[in-house]
N, C-alpha and C positions, 0 to 999 in steps of 0.2 A: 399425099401433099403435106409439107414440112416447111412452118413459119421457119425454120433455118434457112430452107433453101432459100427464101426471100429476102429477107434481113439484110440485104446489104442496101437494096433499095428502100430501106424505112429509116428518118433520121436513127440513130440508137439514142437519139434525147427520150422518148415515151419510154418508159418501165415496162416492162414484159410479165405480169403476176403467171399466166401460165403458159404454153406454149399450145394450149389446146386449136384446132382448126376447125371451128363450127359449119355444118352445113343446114342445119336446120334447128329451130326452136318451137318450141308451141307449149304455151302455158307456164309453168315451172320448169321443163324438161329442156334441156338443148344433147343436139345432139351430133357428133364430131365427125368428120370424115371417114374415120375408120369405122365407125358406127357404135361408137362410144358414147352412153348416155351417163348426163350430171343434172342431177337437181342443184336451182339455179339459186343460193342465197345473195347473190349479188343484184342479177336484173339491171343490169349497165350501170351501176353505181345508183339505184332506187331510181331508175327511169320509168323501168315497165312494172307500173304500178297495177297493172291486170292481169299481168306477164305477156309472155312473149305472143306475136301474132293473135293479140284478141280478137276474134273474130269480126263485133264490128268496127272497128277500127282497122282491119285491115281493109276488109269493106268499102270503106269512107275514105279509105286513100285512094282504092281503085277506081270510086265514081269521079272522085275531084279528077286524076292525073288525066284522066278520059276526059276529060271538057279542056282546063288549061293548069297549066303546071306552075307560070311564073312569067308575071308582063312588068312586076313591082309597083308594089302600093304604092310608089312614089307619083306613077304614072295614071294609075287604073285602082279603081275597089274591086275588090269580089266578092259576092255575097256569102261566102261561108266566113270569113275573115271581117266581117261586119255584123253576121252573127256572133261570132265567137267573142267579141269584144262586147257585145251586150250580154252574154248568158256569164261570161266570165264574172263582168259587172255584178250580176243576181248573186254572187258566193261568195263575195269579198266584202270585209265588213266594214262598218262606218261608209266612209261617203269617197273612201275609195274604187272610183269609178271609170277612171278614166287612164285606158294602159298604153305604152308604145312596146312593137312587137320587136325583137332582136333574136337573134339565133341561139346564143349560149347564157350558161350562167354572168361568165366573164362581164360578157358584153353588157349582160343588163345594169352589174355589177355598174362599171363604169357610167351607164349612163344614168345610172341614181346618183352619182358623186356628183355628174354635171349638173343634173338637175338642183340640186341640193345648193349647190354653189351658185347654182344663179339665179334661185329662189330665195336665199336668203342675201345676196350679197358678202358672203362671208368666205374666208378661203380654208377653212381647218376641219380635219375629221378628226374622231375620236372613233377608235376601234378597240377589240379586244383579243388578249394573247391566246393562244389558241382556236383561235378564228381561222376559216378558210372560206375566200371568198372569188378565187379562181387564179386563172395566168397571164393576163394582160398586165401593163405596168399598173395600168390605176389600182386592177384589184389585186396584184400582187405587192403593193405598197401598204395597203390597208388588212395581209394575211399575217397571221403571228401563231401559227401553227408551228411550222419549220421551219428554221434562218436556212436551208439550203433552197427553199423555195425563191428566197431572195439573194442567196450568195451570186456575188462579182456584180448584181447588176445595179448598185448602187452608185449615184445618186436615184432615189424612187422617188414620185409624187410628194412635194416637200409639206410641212404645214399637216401630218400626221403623227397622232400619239394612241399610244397603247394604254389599257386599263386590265385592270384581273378580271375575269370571266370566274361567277362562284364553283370551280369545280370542288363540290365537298368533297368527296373522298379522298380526294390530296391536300387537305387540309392540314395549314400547319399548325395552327393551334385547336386545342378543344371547344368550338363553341357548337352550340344549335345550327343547324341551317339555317336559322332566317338573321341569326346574329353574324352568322358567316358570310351573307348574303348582302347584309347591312356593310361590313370591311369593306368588302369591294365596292360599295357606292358609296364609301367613305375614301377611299384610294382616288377613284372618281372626279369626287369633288377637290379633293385635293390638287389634281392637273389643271382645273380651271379653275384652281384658285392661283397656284403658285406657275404655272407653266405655261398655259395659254388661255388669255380672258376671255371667258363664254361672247362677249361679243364677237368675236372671233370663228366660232364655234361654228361650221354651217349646218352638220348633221352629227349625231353618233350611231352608227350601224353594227347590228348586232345579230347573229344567228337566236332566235328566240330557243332552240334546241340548238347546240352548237354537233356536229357532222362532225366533218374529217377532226376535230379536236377529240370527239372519241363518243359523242352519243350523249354527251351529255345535257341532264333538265334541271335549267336552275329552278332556285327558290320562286315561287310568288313576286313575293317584295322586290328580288333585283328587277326583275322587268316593272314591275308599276314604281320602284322607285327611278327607273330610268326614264320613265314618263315624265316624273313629275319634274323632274332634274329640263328635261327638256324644256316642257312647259312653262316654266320660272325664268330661262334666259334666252328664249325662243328659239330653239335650235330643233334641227328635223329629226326625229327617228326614225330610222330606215331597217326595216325588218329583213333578211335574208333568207325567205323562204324558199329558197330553189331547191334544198333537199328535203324542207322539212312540211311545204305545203302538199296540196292536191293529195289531201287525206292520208299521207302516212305516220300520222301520231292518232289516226282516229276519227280526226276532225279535220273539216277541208284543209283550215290553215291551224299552223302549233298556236298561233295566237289567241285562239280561241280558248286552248286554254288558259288562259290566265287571264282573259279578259281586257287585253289591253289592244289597242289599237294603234298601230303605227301613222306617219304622215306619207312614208312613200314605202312600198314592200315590191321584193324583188322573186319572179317566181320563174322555175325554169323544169331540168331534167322528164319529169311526168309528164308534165303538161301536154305534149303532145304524142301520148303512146308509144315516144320509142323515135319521132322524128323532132331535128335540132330546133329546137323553138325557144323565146324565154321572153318575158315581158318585165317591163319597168310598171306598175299600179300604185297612182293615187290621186287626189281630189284635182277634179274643175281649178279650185284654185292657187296649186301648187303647178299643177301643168300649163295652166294658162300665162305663167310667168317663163315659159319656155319659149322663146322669140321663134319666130317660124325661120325657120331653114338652118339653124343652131345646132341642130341632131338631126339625123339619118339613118338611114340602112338600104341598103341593094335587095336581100332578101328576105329581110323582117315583115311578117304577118303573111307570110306563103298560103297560099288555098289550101294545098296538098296540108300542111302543117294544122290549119287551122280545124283542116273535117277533122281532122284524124284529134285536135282537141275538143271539139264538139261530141266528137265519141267519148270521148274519155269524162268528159263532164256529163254526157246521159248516163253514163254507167255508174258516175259517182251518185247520183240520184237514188241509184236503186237500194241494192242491199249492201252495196261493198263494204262502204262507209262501216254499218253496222258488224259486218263481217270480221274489218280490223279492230274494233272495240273487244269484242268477242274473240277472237284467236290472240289479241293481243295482249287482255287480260289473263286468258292462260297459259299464253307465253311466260309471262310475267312469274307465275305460281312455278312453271317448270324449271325454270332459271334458277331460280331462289332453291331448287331443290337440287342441283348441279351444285351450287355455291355451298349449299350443305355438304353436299358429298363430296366435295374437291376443295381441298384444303388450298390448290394453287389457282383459283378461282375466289379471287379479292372483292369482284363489288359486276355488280349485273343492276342495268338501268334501260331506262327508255320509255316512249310513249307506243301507244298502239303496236305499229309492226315496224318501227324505228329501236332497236335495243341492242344493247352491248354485252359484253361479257370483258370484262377485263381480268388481266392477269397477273399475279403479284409473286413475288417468297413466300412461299407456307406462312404464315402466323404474320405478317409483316403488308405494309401498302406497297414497299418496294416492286418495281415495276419488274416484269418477269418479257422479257419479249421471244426469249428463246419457245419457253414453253406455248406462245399466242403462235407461233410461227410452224412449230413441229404438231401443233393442232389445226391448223390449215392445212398444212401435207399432210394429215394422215387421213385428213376429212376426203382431200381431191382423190387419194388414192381410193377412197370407198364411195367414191360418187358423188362426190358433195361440194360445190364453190362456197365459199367463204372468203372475204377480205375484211382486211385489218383497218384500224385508223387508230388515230390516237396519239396525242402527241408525244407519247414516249414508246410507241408503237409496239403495244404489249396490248392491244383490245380489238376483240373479232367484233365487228359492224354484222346487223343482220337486217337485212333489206327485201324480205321476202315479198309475194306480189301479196298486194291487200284484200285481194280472191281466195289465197290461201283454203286448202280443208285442213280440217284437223290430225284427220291421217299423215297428209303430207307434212305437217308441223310436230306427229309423231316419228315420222321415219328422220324426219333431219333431226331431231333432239337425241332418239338413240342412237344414230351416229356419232354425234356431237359431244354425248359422253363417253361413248368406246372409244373415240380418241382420246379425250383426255384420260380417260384411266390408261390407257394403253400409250401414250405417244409422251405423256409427264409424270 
């Protein structure tokens, strides 16, 4: 069987990264039609954060679908969906407690702009350039990853501005990171001084690790100065943890590390092992300013969805969590020793089992995307998924599940440098 043969029946708007036809997954491994096995560094773009078919999570789909599948929360509660909205509650920090369920990132996306805007009464977001925050019009108005993400479908969501995101390593001048960190929350304040009045302002939403922008963790100070920036002209910060929460920096949420707290955090991909789920999360009295019948969903807070995150939050309980600190720290030390040994190997970062490898000119930051590219096909060709991000699309994502052993993070690493010595 041959995704060509198909292809005429699939828009050709989706991107095709490989042509592989999986018939089966379990843990790290998938494995293809032919009977072609690939160790998985993707994991549906850091969804299967246990990997694939964890056992009780698959479990917990098959008891839910067995009773009912789908009547809509609009209509009916179900009790795993009224757990999951309290156990969810226990991991999330501050007195964000209170979630609406929606199916994708996108969507949640959107419905934190709503919220945001009719919580404060204000009509303007502040976003930042290299952000990616999905493909609906809201959340493709407020992405600055790619201009083709947005090509022809302008006019977008009006009453939107852009700020720098600290990526140090492309930094154009020589400062420290936290003085670099500081620039950008001076650029910042600058748009609401000169461009749109913080009263005006309803939210600024910001990837706390920024994803598809390429992996990158800012400073300290930019996120607590973004706090305080809020907190001075009362405007919402809205975290966007759909790739970065349910423990793939280490800690349930990337917020944790920096100790800051958002007013509304958006969480999606993991969350439900593998099925379409995402949630809008935060306090009693930010939701409470959501007039009843304002927002909706058909399928948001699915039972099936819901077990199957109930699963995924008992597992994060146990050792996982631990597990990514641990491989992810010595993720970290292997990296840095690629980067020694590869001169076309510019700058390697991340939290936990969220890290990048970026690619540059020998001796130079200059963006290398040929070489991130011909390292991805030489990887597939020896067993190995690997995808790119980054907004100059020159840096391999590595999204491995948070279960990970250390063998398994041995045999991907020596791959990882036999292609690059071998493919640049």
């Amino acid at each position: 069987m041959k995704y060509s043969d198909y292809s005429a029946y699939f828009a050709p708007v989706v991107t095709k990264e490989t042509d592989i036809v999986v018939q089966s997954a379990k843990g790290i491994w998938i494995t293809d039609v032919d009977g072609n096995k690939y160790m998985d560094f993707v994991q549906g773009i850091a969804v299967n954060a246990l990997g694939h078919c964890f056992e009780t999570v698959v479990r917990a789909i098959q008891e839910q679908a067995a009773n009912i599948i789908h009547a809509s929360l609009n209509i009916v509660s179900y009790p795993a969906t009224m757990e999951f909205a309290k156990r969810l509650s226990e991991s999330t920090p501050g007195s964000l407690n209170v979630s609406f369920f929606s199916n994708g990132g996108a969507e949640a996306v959107d419905g934190a702009l709503k919220l945001a805007k009719i919580a404060t009464g204000r009509p303007g977001i502040i976003a930042f350039r290299g952000s990616f925050h999905g493909r609906t019009i809201g959340a493709t108005s407020i992405t600055g990853s790619k201009a083709r993400y947005r090509k022809h479908l302008e006019p977008l969501m009006p009453s939107v501005y852009f700020s720098g995101y600290p990526y140090y390593f492309h930094r154009d001048i020589d400062l420290s990171e936290a003085e670099y960190a500081e620039r950008r929350l001076a650029e910042l304040r600058e748009i609401i001084s000169y461009t749109i009045d913080p009263s005006d302002v309803a939210a600024i939403i910001v990837e706390p690790v920024q994803g598809e922008g390429g992996y990158i963790v800012p400073h300290p100070e930019f996120l607590s100065g973004l706090r305080e920036i809020c907190d001075k002209n009362g405007i919402l910060l809205i975290f966007d943890e759909i790739q970065s929460g349910f423990g793939r920096t280490g800690k349930m949420w990337a917020s944790q590390h920096f100790g800051i707290i958002p007013d509304i955090m958006t969480a999606g991909k993991a969350i439900a092992g593998g099925l379409p789920m995402s949630a809008i999360i935060s306090s009693k009295e930010i939701m409470d300013k959501w007039e009843r019948g304002t927002h909706g969903t058909t399928f948001g807070g699915n039972p099936v969805c819901a077990a199957a995150g109930l699963a995924v939050l008992d597992a994060l309980q146990g050792e996982v969590l631990e597990n990514c600190r641990i491989q992810g720290d010595y993720l970290s030390e292997r990296l840095k020793e690629l980067k020694d040994k590869h001169p076309v190997v510019g700058d390697v970062r991340g939290l936990g089992l969220m890290k990048a490898i970026e690619f540059v000119e020998p001796g130079t930051r200059t963006p290398n995307p040929a070489a991130m590219s011909k390292v991805i096909l030489a990887a597939r060709k020896k067993g190995l998924l690997l995808l790119s991000c980054g907004i100059f699309q020159n840096t391999i994502r590595l999204a491995p599940p948070l279960n990970i052993t250390r063998d398994e993070l041995d045999q991907a690493l020596e791959t990882i440098d036999s292609c690059i010595g071998f493919a640049v």
